[in-house]
C-alpha positions as CSV (number, residue, x, y, z in Angstrom):
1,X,0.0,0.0,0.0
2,X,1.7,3.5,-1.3
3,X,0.5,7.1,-0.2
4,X,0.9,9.8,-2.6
5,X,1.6,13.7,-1.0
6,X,1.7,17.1,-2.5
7,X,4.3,18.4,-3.5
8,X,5.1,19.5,0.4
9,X,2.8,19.4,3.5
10,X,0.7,22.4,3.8
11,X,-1.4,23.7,7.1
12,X,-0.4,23.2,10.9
13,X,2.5,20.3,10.0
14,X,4.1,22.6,7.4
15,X,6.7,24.5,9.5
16,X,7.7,21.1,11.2
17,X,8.0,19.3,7.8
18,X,10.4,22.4,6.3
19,X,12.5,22.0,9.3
20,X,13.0,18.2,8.9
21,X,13.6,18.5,5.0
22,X,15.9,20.7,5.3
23,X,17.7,18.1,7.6
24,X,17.0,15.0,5.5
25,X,18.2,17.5,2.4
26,X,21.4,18.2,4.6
27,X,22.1,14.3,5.1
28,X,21.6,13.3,1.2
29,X,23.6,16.3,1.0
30,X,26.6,14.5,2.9
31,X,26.5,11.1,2.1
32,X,26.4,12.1,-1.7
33,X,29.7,14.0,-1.2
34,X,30.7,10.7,0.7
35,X,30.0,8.6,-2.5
36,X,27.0,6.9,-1.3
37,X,23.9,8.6,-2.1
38,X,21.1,6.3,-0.8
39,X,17.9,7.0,0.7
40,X,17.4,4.0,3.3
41,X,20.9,5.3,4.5
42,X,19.5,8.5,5.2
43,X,16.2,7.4,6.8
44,X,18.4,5.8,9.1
45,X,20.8,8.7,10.1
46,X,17.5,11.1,9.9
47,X,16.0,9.2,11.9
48,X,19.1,9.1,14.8
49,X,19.5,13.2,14.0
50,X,15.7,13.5,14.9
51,X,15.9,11.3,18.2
52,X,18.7,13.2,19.6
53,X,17.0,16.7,18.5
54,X,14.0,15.7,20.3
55,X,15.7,14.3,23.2
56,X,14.9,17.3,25.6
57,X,11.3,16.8,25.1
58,X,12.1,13.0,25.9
59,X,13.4,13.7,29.0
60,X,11.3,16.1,30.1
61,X,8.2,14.0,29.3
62,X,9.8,11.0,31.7
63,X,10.6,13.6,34.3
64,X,7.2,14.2,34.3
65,X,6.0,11.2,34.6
66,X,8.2,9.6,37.3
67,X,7.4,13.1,39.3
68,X,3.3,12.2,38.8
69,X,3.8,9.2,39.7
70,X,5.4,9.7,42.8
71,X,2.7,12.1,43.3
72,X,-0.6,10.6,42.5
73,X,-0.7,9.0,46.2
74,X,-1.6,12.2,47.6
75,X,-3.6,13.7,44.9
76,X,-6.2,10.7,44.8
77,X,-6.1,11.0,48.9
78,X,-7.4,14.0,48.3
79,X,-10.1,12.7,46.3
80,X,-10.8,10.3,48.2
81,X,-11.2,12.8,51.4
82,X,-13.8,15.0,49.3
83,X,-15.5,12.2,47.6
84,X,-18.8,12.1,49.5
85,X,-18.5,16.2,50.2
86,X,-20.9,18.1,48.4
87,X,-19.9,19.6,45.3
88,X,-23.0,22.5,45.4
89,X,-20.7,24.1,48.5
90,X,-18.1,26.3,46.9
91,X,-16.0,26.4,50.5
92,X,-15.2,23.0,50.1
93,X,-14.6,22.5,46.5
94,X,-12.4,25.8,46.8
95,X,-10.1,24.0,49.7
96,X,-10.4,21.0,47.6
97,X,-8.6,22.5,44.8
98,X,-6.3,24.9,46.9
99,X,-5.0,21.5,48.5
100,X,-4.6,19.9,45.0
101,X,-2.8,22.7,43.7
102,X,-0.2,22.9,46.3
103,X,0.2,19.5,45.9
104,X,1.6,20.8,42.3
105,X,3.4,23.3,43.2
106,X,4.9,21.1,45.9
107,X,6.6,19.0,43.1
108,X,6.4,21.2,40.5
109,X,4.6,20.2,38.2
110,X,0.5,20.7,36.8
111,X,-2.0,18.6,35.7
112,X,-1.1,19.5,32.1
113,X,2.8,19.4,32.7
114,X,3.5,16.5,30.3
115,X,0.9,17.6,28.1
116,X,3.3,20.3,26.0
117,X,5.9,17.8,25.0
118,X,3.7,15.1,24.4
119,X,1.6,17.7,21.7
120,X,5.1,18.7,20.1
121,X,5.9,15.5,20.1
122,X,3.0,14.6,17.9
123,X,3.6,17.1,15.7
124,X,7.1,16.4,14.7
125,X,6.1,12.6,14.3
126,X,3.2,13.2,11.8
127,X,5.1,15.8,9.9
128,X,8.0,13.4,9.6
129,X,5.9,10.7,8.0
130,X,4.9,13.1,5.4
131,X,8.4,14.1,4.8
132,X,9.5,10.2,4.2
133,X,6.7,9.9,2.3
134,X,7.5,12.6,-0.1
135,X,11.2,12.6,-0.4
136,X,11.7,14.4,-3.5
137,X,9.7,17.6,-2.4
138,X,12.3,17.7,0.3
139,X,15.3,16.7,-1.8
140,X,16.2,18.6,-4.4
141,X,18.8,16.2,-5.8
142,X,16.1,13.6,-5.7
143,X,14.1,15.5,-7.7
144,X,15.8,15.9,-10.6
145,X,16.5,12.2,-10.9
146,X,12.2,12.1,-11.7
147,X,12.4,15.0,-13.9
148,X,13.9,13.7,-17.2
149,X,10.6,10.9,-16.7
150,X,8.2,13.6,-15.5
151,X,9.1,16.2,-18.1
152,X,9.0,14.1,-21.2
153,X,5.9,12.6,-19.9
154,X,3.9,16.1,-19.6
155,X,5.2,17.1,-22.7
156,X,4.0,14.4,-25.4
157,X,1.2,12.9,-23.1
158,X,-0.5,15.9,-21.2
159,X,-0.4,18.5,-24.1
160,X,-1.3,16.2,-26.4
161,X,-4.7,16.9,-27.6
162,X,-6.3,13.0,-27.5
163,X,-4.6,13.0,-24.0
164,X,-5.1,16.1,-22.3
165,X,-8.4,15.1,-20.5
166,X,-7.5,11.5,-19.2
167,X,-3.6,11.4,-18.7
168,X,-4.6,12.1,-14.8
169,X,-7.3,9.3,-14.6
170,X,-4.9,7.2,-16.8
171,X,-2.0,7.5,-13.8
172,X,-5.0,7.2,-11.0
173,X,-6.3,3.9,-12.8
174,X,-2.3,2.7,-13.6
175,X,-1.6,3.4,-9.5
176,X,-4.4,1.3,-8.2
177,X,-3.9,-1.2,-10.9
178,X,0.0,-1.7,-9.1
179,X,-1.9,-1.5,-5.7
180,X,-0.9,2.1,-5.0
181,X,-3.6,4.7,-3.3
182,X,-3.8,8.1,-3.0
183,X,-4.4,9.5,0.8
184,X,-4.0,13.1,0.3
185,X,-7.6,14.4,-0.9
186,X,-6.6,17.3,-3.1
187,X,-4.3,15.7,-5.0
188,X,-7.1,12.3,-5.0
189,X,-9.7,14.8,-6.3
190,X,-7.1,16.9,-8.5
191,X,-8.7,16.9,-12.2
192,X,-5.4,17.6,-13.7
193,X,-1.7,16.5,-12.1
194,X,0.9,19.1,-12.4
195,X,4.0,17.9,-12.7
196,X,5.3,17.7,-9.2
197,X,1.6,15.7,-8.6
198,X,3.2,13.3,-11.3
199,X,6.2,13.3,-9.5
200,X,4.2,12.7,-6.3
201,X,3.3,9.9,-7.8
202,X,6.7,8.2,-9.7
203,X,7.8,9.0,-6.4
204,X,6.0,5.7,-4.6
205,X,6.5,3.0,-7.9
206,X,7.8,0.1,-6.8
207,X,10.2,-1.6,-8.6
208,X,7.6,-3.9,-10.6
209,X,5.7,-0.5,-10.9
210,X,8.7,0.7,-12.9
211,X,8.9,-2.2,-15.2
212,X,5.0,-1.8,-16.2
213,X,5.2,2.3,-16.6
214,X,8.1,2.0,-18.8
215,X,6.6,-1.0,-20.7
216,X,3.5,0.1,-21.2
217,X,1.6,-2.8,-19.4
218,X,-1.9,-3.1,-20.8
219,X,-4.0,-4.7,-17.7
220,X,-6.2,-7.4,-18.7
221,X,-9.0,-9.7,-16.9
222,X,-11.5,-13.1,-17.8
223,X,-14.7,-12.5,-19.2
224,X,-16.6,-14.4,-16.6
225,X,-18.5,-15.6,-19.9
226,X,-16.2,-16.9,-22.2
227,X,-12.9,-17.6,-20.1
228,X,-10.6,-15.3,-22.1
229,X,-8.5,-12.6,-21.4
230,X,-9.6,-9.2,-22.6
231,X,-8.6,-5.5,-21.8
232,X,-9.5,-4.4,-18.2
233,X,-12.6,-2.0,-18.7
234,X,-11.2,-0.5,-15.2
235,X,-8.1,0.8,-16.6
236,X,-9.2,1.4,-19.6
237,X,-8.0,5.1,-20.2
238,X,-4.4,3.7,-19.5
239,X,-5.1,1.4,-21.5
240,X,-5.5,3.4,-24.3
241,X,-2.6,5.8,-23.2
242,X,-0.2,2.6,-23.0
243,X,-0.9,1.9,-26.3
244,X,-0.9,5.5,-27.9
245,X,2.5,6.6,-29.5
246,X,2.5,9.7,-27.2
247,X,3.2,7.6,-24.7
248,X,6.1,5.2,-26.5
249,X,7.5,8.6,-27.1
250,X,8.1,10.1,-23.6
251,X,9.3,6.7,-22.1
252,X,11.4,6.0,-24.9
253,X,15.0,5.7,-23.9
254,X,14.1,6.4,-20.2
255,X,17.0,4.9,-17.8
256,X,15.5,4.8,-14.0
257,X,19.1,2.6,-13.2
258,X,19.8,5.9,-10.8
259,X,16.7,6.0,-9.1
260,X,16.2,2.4,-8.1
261,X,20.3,2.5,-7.0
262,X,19.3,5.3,-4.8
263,X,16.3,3.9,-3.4
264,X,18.1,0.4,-3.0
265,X,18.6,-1.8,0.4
266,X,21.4,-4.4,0.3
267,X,21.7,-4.1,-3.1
268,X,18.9,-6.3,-3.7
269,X,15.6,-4.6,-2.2
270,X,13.8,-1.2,-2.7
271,X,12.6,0.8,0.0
272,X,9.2,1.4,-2.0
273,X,8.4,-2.3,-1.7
274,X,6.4,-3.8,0.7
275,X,8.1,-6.6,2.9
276,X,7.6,-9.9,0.6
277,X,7.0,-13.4,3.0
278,X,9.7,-14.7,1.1
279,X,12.3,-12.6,1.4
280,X,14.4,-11.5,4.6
281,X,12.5,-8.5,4.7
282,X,9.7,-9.7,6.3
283,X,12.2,-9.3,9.5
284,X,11.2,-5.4,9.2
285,X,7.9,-5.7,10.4
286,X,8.9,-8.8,13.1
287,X,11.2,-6.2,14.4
288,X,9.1,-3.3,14.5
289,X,6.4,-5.2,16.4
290,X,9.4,-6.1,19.2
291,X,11.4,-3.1,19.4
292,X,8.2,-1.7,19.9
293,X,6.5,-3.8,22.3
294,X,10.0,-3.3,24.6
295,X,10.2,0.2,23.8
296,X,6.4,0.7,25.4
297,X,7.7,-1.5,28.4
298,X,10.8,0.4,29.2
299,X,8.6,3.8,29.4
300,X,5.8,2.5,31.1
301,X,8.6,1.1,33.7
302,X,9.1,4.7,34.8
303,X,6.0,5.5,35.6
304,X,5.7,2.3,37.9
305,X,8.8,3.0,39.5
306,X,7.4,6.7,40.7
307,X,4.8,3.9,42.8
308,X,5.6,1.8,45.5
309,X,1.9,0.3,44.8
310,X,2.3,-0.6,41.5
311,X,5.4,-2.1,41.3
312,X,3.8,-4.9,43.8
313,X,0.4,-4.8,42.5
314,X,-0.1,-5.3,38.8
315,X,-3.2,-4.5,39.0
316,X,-2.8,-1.1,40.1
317,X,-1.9,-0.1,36.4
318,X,-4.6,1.3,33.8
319,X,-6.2,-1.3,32.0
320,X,-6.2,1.0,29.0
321,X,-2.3,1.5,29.5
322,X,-1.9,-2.6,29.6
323,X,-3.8,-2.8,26.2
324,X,-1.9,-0.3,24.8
325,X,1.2,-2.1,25.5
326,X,-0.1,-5.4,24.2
327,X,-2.1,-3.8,20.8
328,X,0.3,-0.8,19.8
329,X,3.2,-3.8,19.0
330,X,0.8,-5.6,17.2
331,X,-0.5,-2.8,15.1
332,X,3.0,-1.8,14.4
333,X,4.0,-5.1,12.6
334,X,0.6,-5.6,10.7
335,X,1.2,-1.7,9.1
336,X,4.7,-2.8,8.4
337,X,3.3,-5.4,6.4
338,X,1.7,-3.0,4.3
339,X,3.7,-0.1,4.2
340,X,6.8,0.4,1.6
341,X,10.2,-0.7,3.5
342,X,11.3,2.5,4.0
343,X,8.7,3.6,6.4
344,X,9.5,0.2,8.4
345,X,12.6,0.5,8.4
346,X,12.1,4.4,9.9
347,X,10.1,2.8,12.8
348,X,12.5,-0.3,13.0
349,X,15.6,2.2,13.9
350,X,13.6,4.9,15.6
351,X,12.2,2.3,18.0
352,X,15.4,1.0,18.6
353,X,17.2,4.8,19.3
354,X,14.1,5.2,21.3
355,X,15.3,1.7,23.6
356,X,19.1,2.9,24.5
357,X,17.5,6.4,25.3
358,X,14.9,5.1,27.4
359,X,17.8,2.6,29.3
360,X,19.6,5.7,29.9
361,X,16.9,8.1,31.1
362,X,15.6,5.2,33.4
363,X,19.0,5.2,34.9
364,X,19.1,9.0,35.5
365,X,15.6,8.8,36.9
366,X,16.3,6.2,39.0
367,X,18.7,8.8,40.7
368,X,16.2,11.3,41.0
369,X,15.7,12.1,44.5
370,X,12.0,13.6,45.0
371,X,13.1,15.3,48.3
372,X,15.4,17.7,46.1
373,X,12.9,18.0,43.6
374,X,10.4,19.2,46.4
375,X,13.1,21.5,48.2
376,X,13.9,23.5,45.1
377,X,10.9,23.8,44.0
378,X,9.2,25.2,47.4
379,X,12.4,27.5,47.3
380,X,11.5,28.5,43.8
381,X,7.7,29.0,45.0
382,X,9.0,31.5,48.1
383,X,11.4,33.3,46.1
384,X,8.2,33.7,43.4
385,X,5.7,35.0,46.6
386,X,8.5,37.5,47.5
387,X,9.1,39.0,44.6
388,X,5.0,39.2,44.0
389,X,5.2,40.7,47.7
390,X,3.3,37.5,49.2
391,X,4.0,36.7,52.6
392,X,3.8,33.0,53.9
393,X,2.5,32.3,57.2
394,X,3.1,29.3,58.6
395,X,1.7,28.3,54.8
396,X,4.5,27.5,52.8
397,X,4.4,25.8,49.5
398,X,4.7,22.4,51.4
399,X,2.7,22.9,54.2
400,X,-0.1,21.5,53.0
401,X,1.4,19.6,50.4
402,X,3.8,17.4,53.3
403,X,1.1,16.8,55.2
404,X,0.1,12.9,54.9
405,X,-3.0,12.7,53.3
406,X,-4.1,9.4,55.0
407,X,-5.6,10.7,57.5
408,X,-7.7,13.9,56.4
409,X,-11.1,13.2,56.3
410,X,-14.7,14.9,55.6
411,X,-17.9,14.3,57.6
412,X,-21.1,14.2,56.3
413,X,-21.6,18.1,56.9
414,X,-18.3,19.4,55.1
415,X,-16.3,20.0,57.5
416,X,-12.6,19.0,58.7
417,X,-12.5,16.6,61.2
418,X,-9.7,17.0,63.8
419,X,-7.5,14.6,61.8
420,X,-7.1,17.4,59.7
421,X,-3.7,19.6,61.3
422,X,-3.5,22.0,58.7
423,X,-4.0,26.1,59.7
424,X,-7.6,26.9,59.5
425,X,-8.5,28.6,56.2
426,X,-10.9,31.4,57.3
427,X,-12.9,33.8,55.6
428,X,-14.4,37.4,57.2
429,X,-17.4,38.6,55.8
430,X,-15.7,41.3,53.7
431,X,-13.6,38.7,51.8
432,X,-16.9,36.6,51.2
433,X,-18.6,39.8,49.8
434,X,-16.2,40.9,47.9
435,X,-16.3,37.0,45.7
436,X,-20.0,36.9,45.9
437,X,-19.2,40.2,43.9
438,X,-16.6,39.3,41.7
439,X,-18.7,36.1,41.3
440,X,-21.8,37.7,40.2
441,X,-19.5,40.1,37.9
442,X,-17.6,37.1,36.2
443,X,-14.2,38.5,37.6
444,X,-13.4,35.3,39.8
445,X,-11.0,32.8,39.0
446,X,-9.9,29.7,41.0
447,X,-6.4,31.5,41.8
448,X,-7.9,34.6,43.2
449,X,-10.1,32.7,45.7
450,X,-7.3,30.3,46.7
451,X,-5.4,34.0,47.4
452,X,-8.0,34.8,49.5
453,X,-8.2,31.9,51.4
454,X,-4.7,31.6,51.8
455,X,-3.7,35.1,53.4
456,X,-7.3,35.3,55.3
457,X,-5.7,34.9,59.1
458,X,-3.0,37.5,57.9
459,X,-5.6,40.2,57.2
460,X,-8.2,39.4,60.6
């Protein structure tokens, strides 16, 4: 199964995909200079430069997670103390979150603190399939290679007057014939291919694709009636192009020797074929599927670690993480199966970079002392009150936070029992005006009503 692109990705992914052509240009760049110019060679070395340019997000992401994880204890204590309270009374769901939020700050982090990297993360990934996918919009060397093909074909075929109309659904019906698709819709409901569509679209021919374009393969089925062969009434505008002397014309002479070296693996394979059963490429998809399955392990390892609980009780894990690490491995070989070689053997080496990362962050994070992690940050959160002229009263950022949530409880009527140590949050009846007020105005916010509550004794 092939995908066919525009010429380069346009909208939200564009910027990302500029960035990593110019860095796949770059490589081709060098190892044509070094005397091998060969695409699979520069998926893999893209796909190393990519790893390590993305390895802050990396870390920071595991960070993140080891920290929640350490953390969730006392955040679902918390829950679990306000579970029965009622959520109508504003007091309580107010102390509620001012306790959750120092538990935050307290190891300095927020609900959506692996949320950015994870979102940048997706971005570079999708853009990065688009830019294996279409190569020669990002290589300009790679290009040219297509153009002598491209350019004689849009010269005798597409201004040709019998041609002019159909040479598009001629290619469309030629591509699905060789079992290619297109995925991008504009180019899929494009009346007329320009040439860096056509391009687009040379750009994903197998090697057996190459032999029938340059042959002029007519396709033929059985009449179910008679039992003999006769021309494919589903391909029948290339058909007729194939046969037509427009079409001898532009492929005469053509020599694709360059492109199929460049796109060679081993000598012996393309990286626009699928993985054959037969051949030793089926080991791409075999290897995706377990490089991936021990990739998902390793990371979900750190999250475990951050747990005490979890590390004894299996079942304290998400159900939905556990399928993910049994499905996503799965899924991974089975679109291997499918996809050109190249685009396994881009998962293949970036699941591999991705293990010896992971062994190495899991080593740094096993270092990772919490209690430094909470002492700079509360230092961090004073020096931040100071400097907003906030003075802490017996309230630091931990006060609450270090406080072991096991035993805080609600009763039935709201209110803390005595199990509770922390410094009573009061509120005088000028405060509680003022955020009926703001309230009624729309001018309140969860952080100006955990002020409020915080520096009440300070003010009485």
């Amino acid at each position: 199964m092939n995908f066919i692109f525009l010429s380069q990705v346009s909208g939200i992914l564009r910027p990302f995909a500029f960035v990593m052509g110019k860095i796949l240009d770059l490589i081709y760049r060098l190892v044509d200079v070094m005397g091998i110019p060969n695409i699979a060679l520069c998926i893999v070395l893209f796909t190393i430069v990519i790893k390590m340019i993305t390895l802050p997000l990396t870390i920071k992401q595991q960070r993140t997670a080891k920290v929640s994880a350490k953390m969730q204890p006392e955040i679902q204590a918390i829950q679990e103390k306000y579970k029965n309270a009622d959520r109508s009374n504003r007091d309580v769901m107010m102390r509620m979150t001012e306790e959750q939020q120092a538990v935050y700050r307290k190891y300095g982090t927020s609900p959506f603190g692996g949320c950015l990297p994870l979102i940048l993360m997706f971005f570079i990934i999708f853009a990065l399939y688009r830019v294996i996918y279409a190569i020669p919009a990002y290589v300009p060397q790679v290009k040219e290679m297509y153009k002598p093909v491209s350019e004689a074909f849009m010269e005798e075929v597409s201004q040709s007057d019998e041609f002019k109309d159909t040479y598009t659904v001629a290619l469309k019906e030629f591509l699905a014939a060789e079992g290619g698709s297109i995925r991008d819709r504009k180019t899929r409901n494009s009346k007329y291919w320009n040439e860096n569509q056509v391009i687009d679209a040379m750009s994903v021919f197998s090697t057996t694709a190459w032999d029938d374009f340059l042959s002029g393969k007519i396709f033929y089925t059985t009449d179910k009636y008679s039992g003999e062969e006769i021309e494919d009434s589903k391909r029948k505008n290339w058909n007729e192009l194939a046969k037509s002397e427009e079409f001898k014309k532009a492929v005469a002479g053509q020599d694709v020797k360059e492109l199929l070296k460049v796109n060679n693996l081993f000598n012996k394979y393309s990286i626009l074929d699928t993985p054959n059963w037969k051949s030793i490429m089926i080991l791409i998809p075999i290897l995706a599927a377990l490089l991936q399955y021990l990739q998902t392990k390793l990371s979900m390892a750190v999250q475990k670690s951050g747990d005490e609980k979890k590390k004894t009780d299996p079942s304290a894990m998400g159900s939905s993480m556990e399928s993910m690490m049994k499905v996503m491995p799965i899924m991974s070989g089975i679109f291997c199966l499918f996809f050109p070689i190249g685009i396994g053997l881009y998962w293949v080496i970036n699941s591999a970079v991705s293990i010896l990362q992971q062994i190495v962050i899991n080593k740094q994070l096993d270092k990772l002392s919490i209690d430094d992690i909470v002492a700079a940050n509360e230092e961090k959160e004073n020096d931040r009150k100071k400097k907003m002229g906030i003075i802490a009263q017996g309230s630091e950022t931990s006060s609450i936070a270090k406080k072991s949530t096991k035993t805080i409880t609600v009763d039935k009527d709201n209110k803390s029992s005595d199990n509770d140590k922390r410094p009573a949050m009061k509120v005088s009846d000028a405060k509680k005006e003022e955020l009926k007020k703001n309230a009624a105005e729309g001018k309140s916010n969860i952080s100006a009503i955990a002020n409020l509550y915080r520096n009440d004794d300070k003010e009485e």
